[in-house]
Every structure is written in structure tokens, then in C-alpha cells.
C-alpha positions in Angstrom: 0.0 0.0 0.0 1.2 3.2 -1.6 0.8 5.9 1.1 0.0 9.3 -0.8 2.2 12.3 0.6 -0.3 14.1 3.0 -1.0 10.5 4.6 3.2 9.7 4.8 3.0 13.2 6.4 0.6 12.0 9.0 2.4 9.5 9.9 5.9 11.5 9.8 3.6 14.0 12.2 2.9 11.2 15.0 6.2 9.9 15.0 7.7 13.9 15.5 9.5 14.4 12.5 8.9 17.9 11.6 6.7 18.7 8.6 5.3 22.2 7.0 1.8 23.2 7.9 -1.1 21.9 5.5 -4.5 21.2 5.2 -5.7 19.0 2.7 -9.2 19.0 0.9 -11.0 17.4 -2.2 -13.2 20.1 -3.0 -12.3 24.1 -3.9 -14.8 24.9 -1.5 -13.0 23.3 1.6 -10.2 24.6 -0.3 -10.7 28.3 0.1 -11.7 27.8 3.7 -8.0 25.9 4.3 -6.3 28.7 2.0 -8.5 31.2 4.6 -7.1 29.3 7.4 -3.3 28.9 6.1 -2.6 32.1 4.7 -1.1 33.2 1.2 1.5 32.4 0.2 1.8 28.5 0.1 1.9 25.5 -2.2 -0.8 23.7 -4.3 0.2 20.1 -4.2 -1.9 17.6 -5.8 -2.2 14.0 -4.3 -1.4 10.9 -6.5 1.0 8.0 -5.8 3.2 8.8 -8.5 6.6 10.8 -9.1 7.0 13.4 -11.8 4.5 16.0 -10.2 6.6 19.3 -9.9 7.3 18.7 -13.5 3.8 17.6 -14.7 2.4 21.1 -13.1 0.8 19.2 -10.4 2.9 21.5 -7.5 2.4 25.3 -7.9 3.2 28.3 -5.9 0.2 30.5 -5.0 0.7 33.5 -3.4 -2.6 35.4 -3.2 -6.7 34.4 -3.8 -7.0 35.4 -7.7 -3.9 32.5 -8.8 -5.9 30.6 -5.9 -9.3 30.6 -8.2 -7.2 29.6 -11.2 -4.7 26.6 -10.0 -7.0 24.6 -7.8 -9.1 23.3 -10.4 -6.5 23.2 -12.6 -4.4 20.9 -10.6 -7.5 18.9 -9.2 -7.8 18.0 -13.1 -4.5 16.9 -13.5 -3.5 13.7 -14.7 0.3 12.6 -14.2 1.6 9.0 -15.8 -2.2 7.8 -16.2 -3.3 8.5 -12.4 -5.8 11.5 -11.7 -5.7 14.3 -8.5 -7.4 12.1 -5.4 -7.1 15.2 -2.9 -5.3 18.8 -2.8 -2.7 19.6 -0.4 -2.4 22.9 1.2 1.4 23.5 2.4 3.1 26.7 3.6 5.9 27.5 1.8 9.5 26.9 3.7 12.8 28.8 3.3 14.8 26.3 1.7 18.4 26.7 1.6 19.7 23.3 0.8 17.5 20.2 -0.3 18.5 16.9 0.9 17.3 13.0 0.1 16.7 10.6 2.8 15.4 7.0 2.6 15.1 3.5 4.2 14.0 0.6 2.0 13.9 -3.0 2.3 16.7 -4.4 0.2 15.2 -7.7 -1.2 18.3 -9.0 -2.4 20.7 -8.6 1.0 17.7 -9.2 3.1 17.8 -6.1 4.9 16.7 -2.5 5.1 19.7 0.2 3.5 19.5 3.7 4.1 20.1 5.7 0.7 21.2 9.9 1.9 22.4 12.2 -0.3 23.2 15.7 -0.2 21.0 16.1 -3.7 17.8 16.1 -2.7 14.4 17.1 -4.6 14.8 14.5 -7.6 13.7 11.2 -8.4 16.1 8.5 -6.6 17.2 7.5 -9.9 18.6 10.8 -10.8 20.1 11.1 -6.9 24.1 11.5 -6.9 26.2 11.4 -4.5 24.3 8.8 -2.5 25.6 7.3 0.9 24.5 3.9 1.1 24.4 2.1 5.0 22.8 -1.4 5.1 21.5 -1.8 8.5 20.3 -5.1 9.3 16.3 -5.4 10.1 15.8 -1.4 9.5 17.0 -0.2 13.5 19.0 2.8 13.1 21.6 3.8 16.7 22.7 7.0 17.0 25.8 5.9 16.4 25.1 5.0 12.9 22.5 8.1 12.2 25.2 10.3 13.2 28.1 8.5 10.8 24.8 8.9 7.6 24.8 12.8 8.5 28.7 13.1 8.6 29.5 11.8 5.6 26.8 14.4 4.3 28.8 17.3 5.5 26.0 17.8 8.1 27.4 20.2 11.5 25.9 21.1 14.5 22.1 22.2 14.9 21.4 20.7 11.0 23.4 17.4 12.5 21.8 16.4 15.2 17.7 17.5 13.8 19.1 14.8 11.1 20.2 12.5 13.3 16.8 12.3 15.2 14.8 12.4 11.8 16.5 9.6 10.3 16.4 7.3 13.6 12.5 7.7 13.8 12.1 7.8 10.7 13.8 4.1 10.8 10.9 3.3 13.7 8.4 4.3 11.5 10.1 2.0 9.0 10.2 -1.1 11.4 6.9 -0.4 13.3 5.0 0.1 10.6 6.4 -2.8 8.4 7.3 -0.5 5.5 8.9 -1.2 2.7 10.5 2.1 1.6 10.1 5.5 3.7 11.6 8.3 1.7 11.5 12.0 2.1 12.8 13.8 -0.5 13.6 16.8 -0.5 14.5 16.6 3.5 15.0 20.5 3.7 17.5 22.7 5.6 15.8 25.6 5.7 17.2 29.3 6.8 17.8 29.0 9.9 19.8 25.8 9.6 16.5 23.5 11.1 14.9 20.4 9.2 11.8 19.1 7.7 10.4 16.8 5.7 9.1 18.9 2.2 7.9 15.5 0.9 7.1 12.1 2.1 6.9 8.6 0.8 5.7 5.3 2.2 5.2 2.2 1.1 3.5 -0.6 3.3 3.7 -4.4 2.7 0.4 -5.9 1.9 1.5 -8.5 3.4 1.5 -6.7 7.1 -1.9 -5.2 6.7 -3.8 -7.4 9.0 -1.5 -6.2 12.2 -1.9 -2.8 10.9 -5.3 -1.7 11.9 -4.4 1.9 12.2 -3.3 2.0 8.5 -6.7 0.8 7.2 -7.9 4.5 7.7 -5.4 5.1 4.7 -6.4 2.4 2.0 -8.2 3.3 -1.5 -10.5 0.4 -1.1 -13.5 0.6 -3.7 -17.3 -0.5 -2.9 -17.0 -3.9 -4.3 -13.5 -4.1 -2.6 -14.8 -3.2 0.5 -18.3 -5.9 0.0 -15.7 -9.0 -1.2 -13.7 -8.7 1.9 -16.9 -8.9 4.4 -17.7 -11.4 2.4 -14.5 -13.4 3.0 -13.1 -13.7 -0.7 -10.0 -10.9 -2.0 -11.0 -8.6 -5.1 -8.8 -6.3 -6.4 -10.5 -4.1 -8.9 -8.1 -3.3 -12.7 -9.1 -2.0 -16.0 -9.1 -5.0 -18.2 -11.8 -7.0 -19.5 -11.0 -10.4 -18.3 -12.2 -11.1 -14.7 -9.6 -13.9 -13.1 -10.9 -16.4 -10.5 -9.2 -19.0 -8.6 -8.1 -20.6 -5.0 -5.2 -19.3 -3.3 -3.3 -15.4 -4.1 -0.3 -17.4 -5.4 -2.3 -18.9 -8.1 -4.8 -16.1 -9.3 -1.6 -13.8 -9.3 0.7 -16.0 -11.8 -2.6 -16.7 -14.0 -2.9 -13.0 -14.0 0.9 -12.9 -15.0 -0.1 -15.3 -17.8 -2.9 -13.2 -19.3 -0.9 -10.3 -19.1 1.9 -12.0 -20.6 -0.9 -13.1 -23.8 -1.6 -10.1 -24.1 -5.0 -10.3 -22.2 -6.3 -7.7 -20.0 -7.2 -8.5 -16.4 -10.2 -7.1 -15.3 -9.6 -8.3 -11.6 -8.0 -10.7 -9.4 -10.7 -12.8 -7.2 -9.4 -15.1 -5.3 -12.7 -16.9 -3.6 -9.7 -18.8 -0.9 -9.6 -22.1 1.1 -12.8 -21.8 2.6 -15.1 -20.6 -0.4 -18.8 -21.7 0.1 -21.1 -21.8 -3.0 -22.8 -18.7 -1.8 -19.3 -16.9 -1.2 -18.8 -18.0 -4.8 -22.2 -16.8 -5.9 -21.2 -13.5 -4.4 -17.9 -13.0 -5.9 -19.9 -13.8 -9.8 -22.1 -11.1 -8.5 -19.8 -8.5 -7.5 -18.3 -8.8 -10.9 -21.3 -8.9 -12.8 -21.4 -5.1 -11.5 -18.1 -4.4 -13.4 -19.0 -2.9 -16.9 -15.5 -3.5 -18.2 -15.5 -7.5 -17.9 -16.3 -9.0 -20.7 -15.5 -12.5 -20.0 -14.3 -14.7 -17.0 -11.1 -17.0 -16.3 -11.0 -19.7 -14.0 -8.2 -21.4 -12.5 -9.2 -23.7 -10.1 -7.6 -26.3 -8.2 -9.8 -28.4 -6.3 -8.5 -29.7 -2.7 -9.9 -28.3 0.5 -12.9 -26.2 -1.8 -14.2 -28.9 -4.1 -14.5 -28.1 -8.1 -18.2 -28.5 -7.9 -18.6 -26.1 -5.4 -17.3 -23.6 -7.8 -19.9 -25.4 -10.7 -23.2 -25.0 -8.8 -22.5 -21.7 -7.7 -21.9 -20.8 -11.4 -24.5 -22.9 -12.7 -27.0 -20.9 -10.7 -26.1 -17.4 -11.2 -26.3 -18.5 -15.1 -29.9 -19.3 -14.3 -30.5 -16.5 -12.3 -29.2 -14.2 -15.2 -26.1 -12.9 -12.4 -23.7 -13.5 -15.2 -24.1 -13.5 -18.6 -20.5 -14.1 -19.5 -18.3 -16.6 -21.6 -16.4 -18.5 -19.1 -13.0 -20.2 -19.7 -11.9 -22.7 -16.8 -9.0 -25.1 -16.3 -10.4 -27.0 -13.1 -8.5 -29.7 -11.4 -8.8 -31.7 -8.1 -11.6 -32.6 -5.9 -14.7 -34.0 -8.7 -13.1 -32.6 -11.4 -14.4 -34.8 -14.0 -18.0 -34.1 -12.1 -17.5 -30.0 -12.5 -17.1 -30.9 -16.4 -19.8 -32.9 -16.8 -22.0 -30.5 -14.9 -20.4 -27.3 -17.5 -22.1 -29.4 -20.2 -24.4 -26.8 -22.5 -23.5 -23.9 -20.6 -21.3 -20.8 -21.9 -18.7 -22.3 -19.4 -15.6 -23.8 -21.8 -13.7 -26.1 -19.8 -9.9 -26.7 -20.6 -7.1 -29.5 -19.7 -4.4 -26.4 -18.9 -4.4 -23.1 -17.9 -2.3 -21.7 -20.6 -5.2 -23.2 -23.1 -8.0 -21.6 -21.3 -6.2 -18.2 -21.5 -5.6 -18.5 -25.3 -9.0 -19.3 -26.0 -9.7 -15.8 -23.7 -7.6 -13.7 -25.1 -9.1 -14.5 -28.7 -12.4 -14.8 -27.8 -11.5 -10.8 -26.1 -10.1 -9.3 -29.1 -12.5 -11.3 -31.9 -15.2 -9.1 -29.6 -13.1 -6.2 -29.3 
């Protein structure tokens, strides 16, 4: 989970690391009243979880109610690499003197979080030079080591030790939170030789999210989203025209992979899990019945703990209850198998020996219908 900057912020706010003052709002209305309550000048910042924004137009300066009137729509419209405005931030503007880049992630390949600082701040962190690199284990940052990151930078006195305390809680954040990168760039030094975070990035692993009650607040979970998971199935909503179905996250993601990789379009990924009754599974065929986009349905199914017929009758009857009216293409194996095919028989539900013909026979099918 992508944390959007004025939520990182939040987050930066509890843990103490300094931040400018904003208000954020979705609505120009709520926006004049936080441009009211700020004061001119400040910055316009729009909210997406994507780089690139200074440059796309998406941040502006504003410095009095007329430029106000002319930029908040404006950048409420904008659309940077494919992702629209979700909310407007309100920031006061800071006097920057130097702009510096801070960052934990968790490095995959040597299995343990690395702090990235450099002295050029306020770019992307593939254009970032000069860049200090300090693995340190499973993301705890000492003093000791905080104050060796903010040497190396060139960092003295008052500026030292502010970045010395940023970077250690911004390392508890990291651990507390289960985060797989928290970045702020630029990490300012501002006239009078303080610190504070300009910009903020965070990135939570899904993976965590069930011992992160607190975070929930922050997720972009849609209506259907929100209905599949009281309903005890996952659906994760995408802009394809192929709905994919199947028994375990593991194995709906690769046969996602697949279809991508056939140059299908994935419409969704529902994976009905372990325990999937056939009303849970009549549910899920509903919730994507309400999806214009899906033109079609693929199934991979493998039959062990939830038996292949459970999956058949719960199909079966939201064909006769006109739920779906969509061609289905399923590779079932496992528990009654050969029963789930003979029960398919006559219906718009193609059954298939392997996965990777079932997809082909999509992806055709999808582009034949356009």
C-alpha cells in the first residue's frame, strides 16, 4: 500500500518528525476555507501516488486568492503517468536553503533495510548522486550509525543532530510500521539551519496489513473491494476486460501474470480462498457482474480443501438466475473434477485440460469481440 504524501506526512507528524503546515481537501470549497485558514503564500500540491508531479504542473506556488481561483481546479484535473488528482494539499511554503534526500528501503536481495542519503535532494532517486548507502540489518538505526549517515553528508551542529533524530524515527516508522521504503525527498534545511520533511513517501507491505489496523484509515478500497472482503473472498478491482478467478493469491496472481503475458487484460483478481462456500462464490460472480468493463471470465481452479463443484453449482445458478451472462473459460482440477465438467455441459462455461489453453481461448475470444 502506496501511502500518498499528505498521509506519509501523517504518519511523519505522530512519530515527531517535523513537517510544514497543511491542510488538505478534495473540493475548492474546503479549499478556500484551508487557503482562509493557512494564509497566502503556500503550495498547491496535488495527491497521487506517483513521481513526476513538480514537473507535470501538479505542485504550484500560490501567493494570493485570484492565482488561488485559477490553479486549484486546474491541478485537481490533472492527470500525471495515467493517475488523476485524489485530494489537494495545502502547504506553507518553507525557506529552503539546501534540499537533501533521505530513505530506508527494504533491500530484497541482502535481506535487509539500507539507508540511501544524499546531499542532492528534490529529484527522483534514480537521478540522486552522490548517494551514501548504509545497510543496517532489520531497518534499526543507533545514533551511532545516524550520526556517521549525517557526517559523511557534510551535516554540523544544529542541522546534524535535527538529522540524526529524523532519520532514527524515521527508521521506527520503517520497522513499526512494516514499511517497505520511507523516503523524504527533499528533506529540507531551511534558513535557519532546522529540518523538515518537504515531501514524504511510504510504502506498506500488503503482506503486514492485517497487524496494521491503524493504517486501514489510509487504504483506497472501492465499494466492491470493500463488499468481497466482508464477504471473506480478495478482489482487487483493474481495468481489463477479463475477470480472473481462482483458490489461493499465489495462483490467481501468476494466471494473472499469464494473461498479461498473452496479451489479455485483467479485469480483476478474485481469489474466492480455502474456505469458499457456494454462496461466497455466488457473491464474488455477482460483484463482478457489477463491473462494466468484464467482458469475460477465467478460472483457474484447483480443487483440494474447496471442491471443483462447489465452484460449478455456484456458477450454474447465477447463469440461471441471469447474475452473469459471460463466456467462461476454466482449467479445473482436483476434488470431482471430472463431475464440475460434466455439470459445465451446455452452458457458456468452456472447460480446458491447462491453464495456458484456457487463457488462449480468452484472449481470442476478447479481441474477436473487441
Amino acid at each position: 500500500m502506496r501511502l500518498l504524501e499528505y498521509q506519509a506526512k501523517s504518519l511523519f507528524e505522530d512519530y515527531g518528525i517535523p513537517i510544514p503546515k497543511g491542510l488538505t481537501s478534495t473540493d475548492i470549497e474546503q479549499g478556500r476555507k484551508d487557503a482562509s485558514a493557512l494564509g497566502f503564500p503556500f503550495v498547491i500540491k496535488a495527491q497521487m501516488a506517483v513521481g513526476g508531479r513538480g514537473k507535470a504542473g501538479a505542485i504550484q506556488k500560490c501567493q494570493n486568492a485570484d492565482e488561488f481561483e485559477l490553479k486549484y481546479p486546474d491541478i485537481m484535473q490533472k492527470v500525471v503517468k495515467g493517475e488523476k488528482t485524489k485530494a489537494i494539499l495545502l502547504e506553507k511554503m518553507a525557506d529552503i536553503k539546501k534540499e537533501l534526500y533521505l530513505s530506508l528501503f527494504l533491500n530484497r536481495g541482502k535481506r535487509c533495510y539500507t539507508i540511501i542519503a544524499s546531499v542532492d535532494g528534490g529529484v527522483e532517486i534514480e537521478s540522486v548522486k552522490n548517494q551514501i548507502i548504509h545497510e543496517v540489518g532489520l531497518g534499526n538505526v543507533d545514533a551511532k550509525t545516524a550520526e556517521e549517515v549525517g557526517k559523511q553528508m557534510g551535516l554540523k551542529d544544529k542541522t546534524l543532530t535535527q538529522f540524526i533524530d529524523i532519520l532514527q524515527k524515521l527508521a521506527k516508522i520503517t520497522v513499526e510500521k512494516e514499511a517497505e521504503l520511507a523516503e523524504i525527498n527533499p528533506l529540507a534545511i531551511l534558513g535557519d539551519d532546522s529540518v523538515v520533511a518537504l515531501d514524504g513517501k511510504v510504502i506498506i507491505d500488503d503482506n503486514a496489513m492485517f497487524r496494521h489496523d491503524e493504517l486501514r484509515k489510509f487504504q483506497e478500497v472501492s465499494e466492491l473491494e470493500e463488499r468481497a472482503e466482508k464477504s471473506g473472498f480478495s478482489l482487487v478491482e483493474l481495468d481489463g476486460n477479463i475477470a480472473v478467478v481462482g483458490n489461493g493469491a499465489g495462483l490467481v496472481m501468476s494466471t494473472l501474470d499469464m494473461l498479461s503475458d498473452n496479451g489479455g487484460k485483467p479485469a480483476c483478481f478474485l481469489d474466492v480462498g480455502g474456505g469458499a462456500t457456494t454462496e461466497t462464490v455466488y457473491e464474488a460472480l455477482t460483484l463482478i457482474s457489477k463491473m462494466k468493463k468484464v467482458k469475460g471470465i477465467l478460472v483457474n481452479l484447483y480443487g483440494g480443501i474447496v471442491k471443483t463443484t462447489t465452484v460449478a453449482t455456484a456458477f450454474i445458478k447465477a447463469y440461471e438466475d441471469k447474475v452473469i451472462d459471460l463466456p467462461v473459460f476454466a482449467r479445473m482440477s482436483g476434488a470431482e473434477a471430472d463431475k464440475s465438467k460434466e455439470m459445465f455441459k451446455g452452458s457458456r462455461t468452456k472447460m480446458f485440460d491447462t491453464i495456458e489453453e484456457a487463457i488462449n481461448a480468452a484472449v481470442i475470444e476478447m479481441n474477436k469481440n473487441g
